[in-house]
C-alpha positions as CSV (number, residue, x, y, z in Angstrom):
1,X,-11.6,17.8,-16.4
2,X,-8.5,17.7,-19.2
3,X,-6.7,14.8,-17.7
4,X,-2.6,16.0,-18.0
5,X,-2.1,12.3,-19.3
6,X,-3.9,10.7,-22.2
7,X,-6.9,8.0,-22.2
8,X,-6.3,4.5,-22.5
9,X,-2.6,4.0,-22.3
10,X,0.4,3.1,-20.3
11,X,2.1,4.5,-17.1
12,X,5.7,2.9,-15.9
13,X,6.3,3.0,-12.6
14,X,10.1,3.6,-12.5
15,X,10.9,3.5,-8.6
16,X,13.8,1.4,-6.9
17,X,14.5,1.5,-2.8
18,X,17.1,1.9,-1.1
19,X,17.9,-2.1,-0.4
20,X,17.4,-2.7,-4.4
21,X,20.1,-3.3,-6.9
22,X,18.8,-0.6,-9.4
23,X,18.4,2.2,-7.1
24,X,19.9,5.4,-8.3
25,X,18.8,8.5,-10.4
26,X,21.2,7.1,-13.5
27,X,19.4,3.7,-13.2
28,X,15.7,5.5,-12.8
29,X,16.4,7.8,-16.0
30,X,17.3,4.8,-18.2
31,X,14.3,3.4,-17.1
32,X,11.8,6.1,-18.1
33,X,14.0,6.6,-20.7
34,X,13.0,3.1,-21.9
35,X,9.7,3.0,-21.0
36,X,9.2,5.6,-23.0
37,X,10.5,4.0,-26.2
38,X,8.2,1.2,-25.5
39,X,5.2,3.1,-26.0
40,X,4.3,4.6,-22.0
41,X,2.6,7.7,-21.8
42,X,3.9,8.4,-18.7
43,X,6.1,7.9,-16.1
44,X,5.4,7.2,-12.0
45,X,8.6,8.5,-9.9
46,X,9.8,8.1,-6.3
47,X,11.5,11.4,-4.4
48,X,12.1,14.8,-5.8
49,X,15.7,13.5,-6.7
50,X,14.5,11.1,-8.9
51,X,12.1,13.0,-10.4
52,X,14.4,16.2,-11.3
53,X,16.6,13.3,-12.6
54,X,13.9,11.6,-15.3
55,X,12.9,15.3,-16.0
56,X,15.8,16.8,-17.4
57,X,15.8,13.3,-19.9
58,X,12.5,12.2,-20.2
59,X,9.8,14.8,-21.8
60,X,6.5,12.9,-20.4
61,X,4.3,14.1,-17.6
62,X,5.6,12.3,-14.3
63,X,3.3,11.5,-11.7
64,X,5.5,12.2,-8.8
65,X,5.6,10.7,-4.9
66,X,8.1,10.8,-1.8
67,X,8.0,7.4,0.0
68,X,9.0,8.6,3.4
69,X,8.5,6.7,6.8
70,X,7.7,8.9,10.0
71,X,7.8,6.9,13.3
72,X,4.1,6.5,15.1
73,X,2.7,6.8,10.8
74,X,1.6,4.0,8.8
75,X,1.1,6.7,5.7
76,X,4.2,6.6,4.0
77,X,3.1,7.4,0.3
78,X,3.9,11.3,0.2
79,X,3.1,12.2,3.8
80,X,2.9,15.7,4.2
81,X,2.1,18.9,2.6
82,X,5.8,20.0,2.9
83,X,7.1,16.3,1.1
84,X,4.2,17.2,-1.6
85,X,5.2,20.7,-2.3
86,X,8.8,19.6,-2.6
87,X,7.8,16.5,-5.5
88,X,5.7,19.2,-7.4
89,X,8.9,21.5,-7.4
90,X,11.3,18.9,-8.4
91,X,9.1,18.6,-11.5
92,X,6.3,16.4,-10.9
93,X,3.5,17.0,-13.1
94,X,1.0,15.5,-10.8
95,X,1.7,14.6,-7.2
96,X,0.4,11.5,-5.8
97,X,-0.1,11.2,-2.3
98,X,-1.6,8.8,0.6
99,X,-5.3,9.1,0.7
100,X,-6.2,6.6,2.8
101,X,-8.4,7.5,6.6
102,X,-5.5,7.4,8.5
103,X,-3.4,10.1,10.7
104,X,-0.8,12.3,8.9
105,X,2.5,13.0,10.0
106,X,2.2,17.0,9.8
107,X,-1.0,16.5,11.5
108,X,-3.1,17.9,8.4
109,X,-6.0,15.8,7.4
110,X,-6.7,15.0,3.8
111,X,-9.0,17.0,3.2
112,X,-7.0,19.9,3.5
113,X,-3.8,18.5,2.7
114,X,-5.9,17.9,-1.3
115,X,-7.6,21.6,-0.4
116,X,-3.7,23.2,0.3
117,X,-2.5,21.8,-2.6
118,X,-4.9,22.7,-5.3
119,X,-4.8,26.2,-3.9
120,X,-1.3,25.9,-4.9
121,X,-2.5,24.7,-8.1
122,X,-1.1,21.2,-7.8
123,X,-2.5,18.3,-9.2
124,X,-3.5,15.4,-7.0
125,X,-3.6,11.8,-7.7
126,X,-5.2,10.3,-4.3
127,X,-3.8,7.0,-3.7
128,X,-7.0,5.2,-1.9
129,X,-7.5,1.6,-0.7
130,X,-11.4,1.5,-0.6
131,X,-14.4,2.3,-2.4
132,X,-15.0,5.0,0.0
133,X,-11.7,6.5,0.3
134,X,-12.4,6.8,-3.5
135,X,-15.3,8.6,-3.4
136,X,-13.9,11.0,-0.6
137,X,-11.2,12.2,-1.9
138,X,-13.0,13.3,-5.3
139,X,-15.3,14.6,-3.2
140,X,-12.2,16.6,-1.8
141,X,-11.0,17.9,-5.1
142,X,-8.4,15.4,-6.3
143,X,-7.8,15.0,-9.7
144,X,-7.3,11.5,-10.2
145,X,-8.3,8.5,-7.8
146,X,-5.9,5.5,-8.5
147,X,-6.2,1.9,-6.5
148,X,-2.7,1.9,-6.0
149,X,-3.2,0.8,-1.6
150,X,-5.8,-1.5,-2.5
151,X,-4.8,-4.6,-0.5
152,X,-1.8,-2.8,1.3
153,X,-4.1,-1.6,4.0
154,X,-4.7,-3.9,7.2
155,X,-8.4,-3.2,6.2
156,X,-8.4,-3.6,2.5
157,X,-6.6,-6.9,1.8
158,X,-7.8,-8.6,-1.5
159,X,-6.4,-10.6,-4.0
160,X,-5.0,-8.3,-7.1
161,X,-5.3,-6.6,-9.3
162,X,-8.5,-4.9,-7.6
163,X,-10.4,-4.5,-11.0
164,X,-13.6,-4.5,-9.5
165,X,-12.6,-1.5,-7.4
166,X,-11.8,0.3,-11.0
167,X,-14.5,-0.7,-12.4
168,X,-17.1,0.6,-9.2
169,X,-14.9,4.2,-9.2
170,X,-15.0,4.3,-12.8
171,X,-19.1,3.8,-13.0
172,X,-19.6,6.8,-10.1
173,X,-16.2,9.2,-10.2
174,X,-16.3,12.7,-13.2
175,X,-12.6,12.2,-12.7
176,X,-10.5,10.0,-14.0
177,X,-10.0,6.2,-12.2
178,X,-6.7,5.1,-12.0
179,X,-6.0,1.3,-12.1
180,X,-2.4,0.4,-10.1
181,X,-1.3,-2.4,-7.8
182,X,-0.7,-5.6,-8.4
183,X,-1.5,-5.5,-12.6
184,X,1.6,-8.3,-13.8
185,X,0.7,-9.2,-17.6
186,X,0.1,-7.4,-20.8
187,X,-4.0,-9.2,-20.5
188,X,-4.4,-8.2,-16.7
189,X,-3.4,-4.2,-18.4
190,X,-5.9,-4.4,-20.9
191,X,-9.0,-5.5,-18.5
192,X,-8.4,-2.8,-16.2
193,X,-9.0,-0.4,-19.2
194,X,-12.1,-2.4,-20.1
195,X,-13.1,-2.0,-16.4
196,X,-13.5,1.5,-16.8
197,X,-10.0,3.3,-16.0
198,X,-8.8,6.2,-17.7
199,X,-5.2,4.6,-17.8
200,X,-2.9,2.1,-16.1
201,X,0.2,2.1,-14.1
202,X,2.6,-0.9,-14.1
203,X,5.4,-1.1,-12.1
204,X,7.0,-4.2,-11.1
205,X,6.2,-6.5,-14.0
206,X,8.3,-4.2,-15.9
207,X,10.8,-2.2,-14.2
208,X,12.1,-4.3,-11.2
209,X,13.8,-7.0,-12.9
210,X,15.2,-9.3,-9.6
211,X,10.8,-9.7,-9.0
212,X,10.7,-10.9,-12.4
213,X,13.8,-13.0,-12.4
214,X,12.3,-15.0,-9.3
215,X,9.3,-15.8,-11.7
216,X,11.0,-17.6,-13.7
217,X,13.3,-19.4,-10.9
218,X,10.2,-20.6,-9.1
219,X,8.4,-21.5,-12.4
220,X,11.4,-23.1,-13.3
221,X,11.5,-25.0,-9.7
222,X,7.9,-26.0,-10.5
223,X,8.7,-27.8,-13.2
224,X,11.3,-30.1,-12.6
């Protein structure tokens, strides 16, 4: 396939909660706006408000999610068709969703939740945890498989970055493999390319400064 974002570069994850000090659309924009004059290809957004915010600034394609709880669900990465339809429309180039084996919300497996959405023509990113998951959901029809639940699942703890996920997706998938999660240096960016994946999101180490402000405290503790 044409991938909508280029080999072999950079994806900022530009999300911030509800509890974190830089949460707001004005904050997000600047962010994207930023990571974009640093050299990212592309941007990773949280909610359709978000989304419609970094896409009336920021002219890269944005792989879009809702992070939404439902009571009873442990999927919380874009849950449901409906939350899906509603990131693509905000202006989500890609829309990446929960594609882990677990229960859905709306009560619509994965398999047709990816077969719903491409009939819509909307790109999927599948957001797995396992080798398998991987495999199943290109098997499905999503677009991109990306490591991002690797060791967030009670079944798939690990130490990260998972390059050795990457690099097994990467060997066996005709879509693209997708390293995120837990990638906190420059170096730890550069092996997950050489591990086979088509590009890399980074989040944290860049764009929640309070996480790497508490690096430096502890480092800084360490040392005296």
């Amino acid at each position: 396939m044409n991938s909508l974002i280029a080999k072999n570069g950079l994806v900022v994850s530009c999300q911030a909660l509800s509890h974190e000090p830089l949460h707001g659309c004005q904050h997000m924009v600047a962010m994207a706006r930023a990571a974009k004059e640093g050299g990212a290809i592309g941007i990773r957004a949280n909610s359709p408000e978000d989304i419609a915010a970094i896409r009336s600034e920021v002219d890269l394609p944005i792989i879009g999610l809702w992070k939404k709880d439902y009571d009873g669900f442990d999927v919380y990465i874009t849950p449901t068709v409906e939350d899906a339809v509603a990131v693509y429309e905000a202006g989500a180039s890609i829309v990446a969703i929960d594609a882990t084996n677990r229960a859905r919300p709306d009560g619509v497996d994965l398999q047709q939740t990816i077969a719903v959405l491409k009939n819509m023509g909307i790109p999927v990113m599948a957001d797995i945890s396992t080798y398998e998951e991987g495999l199943m959901a290109a098997e499905w029809g999503a677009d991109y498989i990306s490591t991002t639940l690797s060791g967030y699942t009670p079944y798939s703890l690990t130490r990260l970055p998972n390059l050795e996920l990457v690099s097994r997706l990467s060997q066996v998938l005709t879509v693209p493999t997708v390293a995120e999660g837990g990638i906190s240096t420059p170096e730890e960016a550069g092996e997950a390319l050489q591990s086979g994946a088509h590009f890399v999101v980074v989040g944290s180490a860049i764009t929640r400064p309070q996480l790497i402000t508490a690096q430096y405290v502890s480092a800084l503790q360490d040392a005296k």
